[in-house]
N, C-alpha and C positions, 0 to 999 in steps of 0.2 A: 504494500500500500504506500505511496505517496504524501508522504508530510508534507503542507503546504505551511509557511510562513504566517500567515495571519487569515482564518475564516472568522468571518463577523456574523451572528444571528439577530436580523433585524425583527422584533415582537411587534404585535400588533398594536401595543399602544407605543409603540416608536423607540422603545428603549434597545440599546443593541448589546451584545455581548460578545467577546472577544474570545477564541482558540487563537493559541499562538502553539507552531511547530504541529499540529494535529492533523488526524488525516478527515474525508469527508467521511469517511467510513463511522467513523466515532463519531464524529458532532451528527449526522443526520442519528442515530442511535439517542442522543442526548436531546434531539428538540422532539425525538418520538417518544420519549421517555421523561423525562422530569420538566422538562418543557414544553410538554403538550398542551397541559390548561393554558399556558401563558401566549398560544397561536404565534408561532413560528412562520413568518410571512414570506423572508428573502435571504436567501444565506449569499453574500457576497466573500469570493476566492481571491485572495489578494488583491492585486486590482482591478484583475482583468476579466472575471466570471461572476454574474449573478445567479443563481437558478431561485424562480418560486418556489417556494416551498410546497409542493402538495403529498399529502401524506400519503394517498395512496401510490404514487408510483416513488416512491423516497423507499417504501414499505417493499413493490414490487423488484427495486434493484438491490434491498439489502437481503429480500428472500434468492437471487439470483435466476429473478424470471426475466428482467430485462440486465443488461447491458449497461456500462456506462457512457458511451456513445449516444446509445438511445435515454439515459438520463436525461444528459446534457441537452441531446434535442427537443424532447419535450418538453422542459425545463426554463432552458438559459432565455434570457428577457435582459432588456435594453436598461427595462426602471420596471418598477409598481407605478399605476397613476388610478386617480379615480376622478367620476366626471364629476363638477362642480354645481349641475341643476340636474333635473330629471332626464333623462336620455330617451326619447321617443324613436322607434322605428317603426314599419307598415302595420307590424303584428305586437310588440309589446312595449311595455315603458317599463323602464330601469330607473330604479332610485337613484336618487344624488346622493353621492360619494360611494358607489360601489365602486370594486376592486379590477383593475383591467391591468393585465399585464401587455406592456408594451415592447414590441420586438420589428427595429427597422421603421418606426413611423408608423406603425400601425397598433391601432388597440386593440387588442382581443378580451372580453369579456370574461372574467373568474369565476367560470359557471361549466360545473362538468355537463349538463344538462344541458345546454343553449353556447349554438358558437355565433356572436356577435363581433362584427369587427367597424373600428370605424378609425379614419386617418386621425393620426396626432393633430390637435387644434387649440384653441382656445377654452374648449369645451372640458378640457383636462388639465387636471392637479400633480403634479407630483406627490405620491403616498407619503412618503418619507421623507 
């Protein structure tokens, strides 16, 4: 496994928490465990790698059903953003300040249920 330098675990009320020299193997183990009530939102890899946090495929790569590759692409995101009024499309309306993860200019919706996407704009926050 691969020690990385510094992974940061970004909680949902914005507070971050620090591994130094640790690999992801461990810290995803520790935000599925003692930091689960505390929602675990974005783990950022030194500088250069964000991934969402979602538990269930964090779960499926530490079971060895998926790959780390396939982590990473489901995963890795630009930011967290959320829109800043109500978000209307032809068929539904999304609360203000739900969670979109952002990858390349484009917002994708934090909804395993519903894939929504809309171009990075004014309409969006940064989470964090």
């Amino acid at each position: 496994m691969v020690r990385f330098t510094k992974i940061t675990v970004v909680l949902l009320d914005g507070t971050t928490l620090q591994f130094k020299y640790e690999t992801l193997n461990n810290v995803a183990k520790v935000c599925l465990g003692r930091l689960a009530k505390r929602n675990p939102m974005l783990i950022k890899i030194d500088a250069d790698n964000k991934l969402y946090f979602n538990d269930t495929v964090f779960n499926a790569w530490l079971q060895k059903e998926i790959d780390g590759k396939t982590l990473f692409d489901k995963l890795q995101v630009d930011n967290l953003v959320r829109n800043k009024e109500t978000f209307i499309t032809k068929t539904i309306a999304i609360e203000d300040d739900s969670l979109w993860l952002l990858k390349n200019n484009k917002c994708i919706l934090a909804d395993d249920d519903l894939y929504i996407s809309a171009k990075l704009d004014n309409r969006f926050k940064l989470a964090f």
